[in-house]
N, C-alpha and C positions, 0 to 999 in steps of 0.2 A: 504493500500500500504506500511504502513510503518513495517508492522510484518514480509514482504515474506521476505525480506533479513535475518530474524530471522527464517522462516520453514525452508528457504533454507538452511540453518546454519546447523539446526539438523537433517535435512534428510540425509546430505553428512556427520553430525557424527556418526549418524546411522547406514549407510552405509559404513560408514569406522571398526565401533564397529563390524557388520557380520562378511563384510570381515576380519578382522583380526581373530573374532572367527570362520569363519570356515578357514582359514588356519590352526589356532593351535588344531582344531579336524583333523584335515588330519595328522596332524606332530603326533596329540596323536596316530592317530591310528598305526604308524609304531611301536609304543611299543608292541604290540598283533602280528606285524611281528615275532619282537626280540624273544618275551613270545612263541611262539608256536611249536620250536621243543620241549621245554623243556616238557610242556602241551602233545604232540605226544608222545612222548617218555613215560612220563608217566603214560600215558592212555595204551600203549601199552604192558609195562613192569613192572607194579604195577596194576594199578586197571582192566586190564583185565585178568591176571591169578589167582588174589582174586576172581575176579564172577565167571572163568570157574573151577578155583578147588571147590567153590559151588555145580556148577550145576554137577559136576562129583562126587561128596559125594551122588548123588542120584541115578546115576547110575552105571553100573555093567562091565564099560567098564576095560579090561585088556589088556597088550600091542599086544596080539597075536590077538586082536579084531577091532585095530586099523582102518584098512579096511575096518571091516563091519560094523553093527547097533550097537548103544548104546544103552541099553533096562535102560529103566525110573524105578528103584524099590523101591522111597520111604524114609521110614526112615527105610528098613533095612541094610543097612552095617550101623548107628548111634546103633542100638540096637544091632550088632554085638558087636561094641567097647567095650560098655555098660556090654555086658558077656564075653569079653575077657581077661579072666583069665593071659595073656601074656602080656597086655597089659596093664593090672591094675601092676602087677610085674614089668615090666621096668620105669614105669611112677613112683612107691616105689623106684626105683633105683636109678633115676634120684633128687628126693625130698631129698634121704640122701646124696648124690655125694652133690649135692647143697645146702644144711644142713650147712654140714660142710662145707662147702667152704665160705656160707656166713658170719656164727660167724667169723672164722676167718679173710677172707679179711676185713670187714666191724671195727671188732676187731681192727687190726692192723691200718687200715686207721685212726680209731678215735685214738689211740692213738700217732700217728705222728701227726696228729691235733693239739692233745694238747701239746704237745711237743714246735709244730713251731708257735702254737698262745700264749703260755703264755708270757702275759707283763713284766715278772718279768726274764724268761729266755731270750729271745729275740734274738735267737738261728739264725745264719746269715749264709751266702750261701742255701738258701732256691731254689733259681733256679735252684743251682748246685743237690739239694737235688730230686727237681721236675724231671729233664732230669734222674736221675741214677733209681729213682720210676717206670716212666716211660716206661724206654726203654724195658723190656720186653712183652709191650703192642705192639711193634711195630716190635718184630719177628715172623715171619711166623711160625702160628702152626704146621706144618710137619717141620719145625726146632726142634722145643722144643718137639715134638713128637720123633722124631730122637735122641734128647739130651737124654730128661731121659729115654725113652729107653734103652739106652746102661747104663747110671747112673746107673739105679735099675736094670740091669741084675740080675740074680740070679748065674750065674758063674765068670764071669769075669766085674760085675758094680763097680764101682768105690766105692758106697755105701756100697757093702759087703769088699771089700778090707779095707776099712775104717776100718769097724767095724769089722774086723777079727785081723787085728793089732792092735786094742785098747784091745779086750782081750784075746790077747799072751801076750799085756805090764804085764796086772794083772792076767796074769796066768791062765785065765778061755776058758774054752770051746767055742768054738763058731760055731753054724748051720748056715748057709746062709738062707738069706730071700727071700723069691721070692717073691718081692712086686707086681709083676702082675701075678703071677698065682696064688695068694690065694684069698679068696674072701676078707676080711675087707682091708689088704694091699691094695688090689688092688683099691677098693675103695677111702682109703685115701690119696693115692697116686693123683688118678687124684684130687681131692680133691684141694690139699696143691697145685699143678700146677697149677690150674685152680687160686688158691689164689695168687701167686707169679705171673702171669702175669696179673691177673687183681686188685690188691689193691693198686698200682699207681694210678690206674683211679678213682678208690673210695674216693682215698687221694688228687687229686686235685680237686675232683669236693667239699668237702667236707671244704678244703681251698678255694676255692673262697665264698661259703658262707661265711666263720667265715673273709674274707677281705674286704666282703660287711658291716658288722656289723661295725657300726661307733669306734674309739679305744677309741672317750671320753668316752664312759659307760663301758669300761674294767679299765682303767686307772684311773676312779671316782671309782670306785668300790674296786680297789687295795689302793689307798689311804684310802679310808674309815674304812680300814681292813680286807677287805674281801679275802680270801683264795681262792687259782687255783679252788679248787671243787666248791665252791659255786659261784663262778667267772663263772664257767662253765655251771653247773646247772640251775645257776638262770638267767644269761646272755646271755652265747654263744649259749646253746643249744635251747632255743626259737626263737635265730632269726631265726639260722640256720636248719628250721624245713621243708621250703618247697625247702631244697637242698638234705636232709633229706630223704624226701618221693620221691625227683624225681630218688634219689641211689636205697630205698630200692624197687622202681617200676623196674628202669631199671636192676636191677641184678636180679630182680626175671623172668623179659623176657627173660632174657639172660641164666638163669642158667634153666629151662623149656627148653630150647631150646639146650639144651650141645649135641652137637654133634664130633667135630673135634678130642678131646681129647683121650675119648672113645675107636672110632671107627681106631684111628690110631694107640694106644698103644695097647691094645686088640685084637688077633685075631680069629676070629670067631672059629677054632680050640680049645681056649684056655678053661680050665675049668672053667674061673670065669665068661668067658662070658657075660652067663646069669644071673651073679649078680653085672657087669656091664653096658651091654645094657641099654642107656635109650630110653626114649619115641621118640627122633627123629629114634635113629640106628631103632626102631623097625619101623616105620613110612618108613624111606629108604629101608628097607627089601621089603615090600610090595610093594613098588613106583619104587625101578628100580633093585630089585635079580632077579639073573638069572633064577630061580624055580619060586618065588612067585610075579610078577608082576600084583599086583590087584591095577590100577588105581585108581578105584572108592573108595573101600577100603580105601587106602594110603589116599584118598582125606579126607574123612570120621575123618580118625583119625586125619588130621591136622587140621580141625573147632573143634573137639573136646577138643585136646592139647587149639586151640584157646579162645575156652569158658571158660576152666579152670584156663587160665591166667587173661582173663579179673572178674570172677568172684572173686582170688584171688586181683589183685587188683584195685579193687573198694572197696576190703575191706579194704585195707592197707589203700586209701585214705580214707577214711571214720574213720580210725582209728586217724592219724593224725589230721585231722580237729576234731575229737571229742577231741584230748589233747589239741588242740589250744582255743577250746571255753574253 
């Protein structure tokens, strides 16, 4: 008789400990409320037109087909790409447009790097430095498509003016360039663009590495004797390895993937065109021209482009972690 005032004790704490735990799974579950446009949304506008441009890389559907049957054929538009002589050439177009774009943006970013991290210069308005880097990351490419444009005209660009009065000063002759209807101009044009608004982004992402790295092992290091290079070398550039490998990943997506520049400054009339065109314009030719609308096709080449990027980098990562061990 004398325990029941003690079961009774722990039955109603028992009973209290449910009840309270199942109130707070009813309150968790309004979080899956919260979570599920976001979850809808991207079921509907990411992972569902990754699996349907899939399953369209298999077949033969074109836009004038729309209507009718999708006929299943396999792996041949993959073996098409495979001996696309056009396609292998704009894909070359695209690796040297991106080439150069990468030494240099990548270039320039490390050396702002070192500039704004050495201990010994300690170089100040760095935020004011970040916003001016920056800000042609955050103008609309049919801007900057518009700008140089007119820039590099070949009659009336501001670029030949330039340079037509530099040599009247020293008395020398001067041709007008037409940096987009020759073939390397044209090239290194988009090139140097594509580097001027994207080496801001390289350069902060590159600075928040080197302001993770603690300043007493730079500062130990400077006292000790040691010099900006081997301060650099031996210090900065090992922390700064896996900020490093996430640059040299994301530029390599991004410049695989150049589209905007291209296809705005170039026009398909123009003679460099097709020593312009990369792997995506050739990919939008097939997916929405007016003549060549081959869905399947178009699909085809973009797992393709796909595979090429992830095989390039897994080797980058692979490359990195083998300098790390």
């Amino acid at each position: 008789m004398k325990n029941k005032p003690a079961e009774k004790r722990d039955m109603e704490e028992s009973k209290t400990i449910k009840r309270k735990s199942s109130k707070l799974t009813a309150y968790n579950n309004w979080g899956y409320v919260f979570v599920a446009p976001f979850v809808i949304a991207f079921l509907i506008f990411s992972v569902y037109p990754v699996i349907r441009t899939l399953y369209l890389s298999f077949t033969d559907l074109k836009i004038m087909k729309l209507n009718g049957t999708i006929n299943f054929i396999g792996l041949k538009n993959y073996i098409r790409v495979v001996q696309d002589k056009f396609f292998w050439s704009a894909l070359l177009n695209t690796i040297i447009i991106w080439g150069v774009n990468i030494v240099t943006q990548l270039g320039l970013a490390f050396l702002l790097m070192m500039v704004f991290s050495d201990v010994k210069y300690r170089m100040r308005g760095l935020s004011v430095y970040r916003l001016i880097y920056y800000l042609p990351n955050l103008i609309a490419a049919t801007s900057i498509a518009l700008l140089f444009s007119n820039l590099l005209d070949a009659h009336y660009g501001t670029v030949n003016v330039i340079l037509k009065q530099l040599s009247n000063t020293f008395g020398t002759k001067f041709t007008p360039i037409d940096f987009l209807g020759t073939k390397w101009p044209a090239r290194l044009s988009i090139s140097f663009i594509q580097t001027w608004m994207w080496f801001g982004n390289s350069f902060l992402m590159l600075m928040a590495g080197v302001q993770g790295v603690s300043r007493d092992y730079l500062e130990a290091a400077s006292i000790d004797g040691a010099g900006r290079w081997t301060i650099f070398g031996k210090i900065t550039l090992p922390l700064i390895k896996p900020i490093m490998m996430y640059v040299a990943i994301t530029s390599l997506i991004g410049g695989l993937q150049l589209f905007d520049m291209p296809y705005l400054m170039i026009p398909v009339t123009s003679q460099t065109y097709k020593h312009s065109q990369t792997a995506m314009m050739y990919l939008y030719r097939f997916a929405f021209g007016a003549k060549t609308t081959q869905v399947g096709y178009a699909s085809a080449i973009a797992y393709t482009l796909f595979l090429i990027i992830l095989i390039v980098s897994v080797i980058q990562y692979r490359l990195f972690n083998r300098k790390e061990d």
